[in-house]
C-alpha positions in Angstrom: -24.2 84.0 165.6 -21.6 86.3 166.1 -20.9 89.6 164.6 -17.5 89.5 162.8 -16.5 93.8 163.4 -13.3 92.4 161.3 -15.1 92.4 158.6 -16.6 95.4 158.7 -13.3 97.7 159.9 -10.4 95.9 159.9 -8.4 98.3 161.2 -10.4 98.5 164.5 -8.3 97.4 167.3 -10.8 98.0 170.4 -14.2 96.6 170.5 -16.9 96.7 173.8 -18.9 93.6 173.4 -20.2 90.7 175.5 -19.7 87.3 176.7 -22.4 85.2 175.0 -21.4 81.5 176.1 -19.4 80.4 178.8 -17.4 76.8 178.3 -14.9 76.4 180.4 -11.9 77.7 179.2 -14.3 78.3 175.7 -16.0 81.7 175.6 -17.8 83.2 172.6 -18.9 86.6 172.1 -21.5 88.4 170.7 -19.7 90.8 168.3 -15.3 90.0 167.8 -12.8 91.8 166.3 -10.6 88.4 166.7 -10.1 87.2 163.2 -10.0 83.2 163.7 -7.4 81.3 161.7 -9.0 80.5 158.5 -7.8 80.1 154.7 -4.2 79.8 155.7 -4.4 82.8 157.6 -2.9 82.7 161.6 -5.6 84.3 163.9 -5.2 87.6 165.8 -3.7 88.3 169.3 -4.8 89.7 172.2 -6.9 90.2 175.0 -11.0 89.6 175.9 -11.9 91.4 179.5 -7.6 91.2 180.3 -7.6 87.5 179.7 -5.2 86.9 176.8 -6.4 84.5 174.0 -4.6 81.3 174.0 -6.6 79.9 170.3 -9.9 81.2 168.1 -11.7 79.1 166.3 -14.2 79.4 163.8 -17.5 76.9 164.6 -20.1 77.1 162.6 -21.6 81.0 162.6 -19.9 81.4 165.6 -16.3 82.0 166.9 -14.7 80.4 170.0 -11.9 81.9 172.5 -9.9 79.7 174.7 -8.6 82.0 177.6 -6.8 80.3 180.8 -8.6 78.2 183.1 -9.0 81.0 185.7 -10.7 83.5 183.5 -14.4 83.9 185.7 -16.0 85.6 183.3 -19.9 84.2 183.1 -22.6 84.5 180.5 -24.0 88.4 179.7 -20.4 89.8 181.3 -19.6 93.1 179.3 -15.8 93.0 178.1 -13.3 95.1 176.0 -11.6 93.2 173.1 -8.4 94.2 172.0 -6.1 93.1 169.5 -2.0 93.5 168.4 -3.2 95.4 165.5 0.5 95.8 164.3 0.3 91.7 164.0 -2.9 92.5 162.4 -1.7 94.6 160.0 1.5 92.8 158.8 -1.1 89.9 158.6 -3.4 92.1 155.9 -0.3 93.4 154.0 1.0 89.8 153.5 -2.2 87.9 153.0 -2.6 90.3 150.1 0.7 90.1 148.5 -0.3 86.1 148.3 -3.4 87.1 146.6 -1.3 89.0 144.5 0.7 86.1 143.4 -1.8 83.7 143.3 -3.8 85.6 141.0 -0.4 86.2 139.2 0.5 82.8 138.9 -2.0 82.0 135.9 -0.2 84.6 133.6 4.0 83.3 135.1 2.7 79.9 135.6 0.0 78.6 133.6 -1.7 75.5 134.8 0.3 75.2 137.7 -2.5 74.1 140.9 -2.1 75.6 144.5 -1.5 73.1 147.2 -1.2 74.8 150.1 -1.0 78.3 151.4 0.2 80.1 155.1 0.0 83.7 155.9 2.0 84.2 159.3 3.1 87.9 161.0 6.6 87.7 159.2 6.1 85.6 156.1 3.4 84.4 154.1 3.4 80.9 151.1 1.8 79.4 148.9 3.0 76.3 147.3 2.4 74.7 144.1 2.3 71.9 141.7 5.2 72.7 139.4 7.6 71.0 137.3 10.5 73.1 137.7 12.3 75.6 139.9 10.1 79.2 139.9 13.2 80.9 140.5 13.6 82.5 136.9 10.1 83.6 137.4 10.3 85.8 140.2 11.7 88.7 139.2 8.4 89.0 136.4 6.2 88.2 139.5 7.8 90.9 141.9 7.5 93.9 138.6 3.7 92.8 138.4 3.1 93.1 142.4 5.3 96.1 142.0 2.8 97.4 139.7 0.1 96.9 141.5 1.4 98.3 144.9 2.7 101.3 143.1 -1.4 101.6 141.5 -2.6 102.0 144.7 -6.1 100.7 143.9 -9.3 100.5 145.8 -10.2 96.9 147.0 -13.2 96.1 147.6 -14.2 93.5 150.5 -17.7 92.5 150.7 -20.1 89.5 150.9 -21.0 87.7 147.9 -23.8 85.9 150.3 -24.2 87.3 153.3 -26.6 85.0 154.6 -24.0 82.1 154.1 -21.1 84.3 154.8 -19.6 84.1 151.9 -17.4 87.5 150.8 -14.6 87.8 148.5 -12.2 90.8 147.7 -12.1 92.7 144.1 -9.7 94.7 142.2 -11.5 96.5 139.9 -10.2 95.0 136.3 -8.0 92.5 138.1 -9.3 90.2 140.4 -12.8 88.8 141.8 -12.0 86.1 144.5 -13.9 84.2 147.2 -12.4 85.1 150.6 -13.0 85.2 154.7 -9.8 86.9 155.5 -9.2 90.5 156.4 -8.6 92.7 154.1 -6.5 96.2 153.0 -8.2 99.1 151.9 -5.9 100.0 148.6 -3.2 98.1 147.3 -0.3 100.8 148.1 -0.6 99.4 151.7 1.2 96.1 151.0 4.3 98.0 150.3 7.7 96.5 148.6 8.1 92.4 149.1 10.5 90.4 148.6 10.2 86.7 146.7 12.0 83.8 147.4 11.8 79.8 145.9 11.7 77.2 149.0 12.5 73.6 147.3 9.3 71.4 149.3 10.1 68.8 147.2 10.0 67.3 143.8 7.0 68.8 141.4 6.4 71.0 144.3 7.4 74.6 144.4 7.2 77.5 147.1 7.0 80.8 146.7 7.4 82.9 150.0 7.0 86.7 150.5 8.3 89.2 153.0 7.6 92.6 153.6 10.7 94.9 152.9 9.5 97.5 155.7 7.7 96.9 158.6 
């Protein structure tokens, strides 16, 4: 199994570890920092030993690296991990403001189901079964975040079973949710976000955020 660091710090950018299989251009590792894409979220980017990673993938307890063909790196090899922890953190910042507004949605958009959700480095979704444009709604969701942001409250990340790894992330008198991703510390990190409505199509409606600083 390997031992997800991102879920302990995620704001650890460096990590000494080592290789613990070797398969081909597949390498996994006995402790990461490399968050995997998962739950709409993209993975991390960076470098294992100098090699860049080319694609993470969760697999079972385990994570998998694909680094190019010429890597040479063999079972047992000590190597550095490093991540783009600016990517990582834009990541954080907008996979919260998605929770945010999913959580949101049950008071702006009652009943309305989530089908489908994306958190990239310079935008995150989520989409929705919905009737009608959300358009009118967004300025009530954007005051709530806004309220929240400007709160700055604790979140708490932790496992719910940590023998399954399953965790979830808690806002004190807001929020208990189920979730793998990486998470912020307070909610006064997301910072100001813009909303916008994406037409996807008919009873489906998108709702996209943006961070207003970097």
């Amino acid at each position: 199994m390997t031992e997800r660091f991102f879920w302990e710090d995620p704001y650890l950018d460096r990590l000494d570890s080592r290789v613990a299989a070797v398969d081909g251009d597949w390498i996994t590792l006995d402790r990461t920092i490399f968050f995997a894409v998962s739950g709409g979220q993209e993975s991390d980017r960076g470098r294992i030993g100098g090699h860049e990673v080319l694609e993470a993938v969760a697999d079972g307890p385990g994570i998998r690296y694909r680094l190019a063909p010429d890597h040479g790196l063999e079972p047992g090899a000590p190597v550095t991990a490093e991540i783009d922890m600016t990517r990582r953190y834009r990541l954080m910042r907008l996979h919260f403001a998605a929770e945010l507004v999913l959580e949101l949605a049950d008071r702006h958009m009652p009943g309305a189901a989530k089908i489908g959700a994306h958190i990239a480095e310079d935008k995150a979704r989520i989409d929705f079964l919905w009737p009608t444009p959300v358009t009118p709604l967004l300025p009530a969701f954007l005051a709530d975040v806004a309220e929240l942001v400007a709160a700055d409250l604790p979140i708490i990340s932790a496992f719910s079973d940590q023998a399954a790894g399953r965790r979830y992330w808690e806002v004190e008198g807001v929020a208990r949710v189920p979730c793998g991703g990486t998470h912020l510390r307070r909610t006064g990190e997301v910072g100001a976000i813009t909303l916008r409505r994406v037409n996807v199509g008919k009873g489906k409606e998108r709702i996209e955020m943006r961070l207003v600083a970097p």
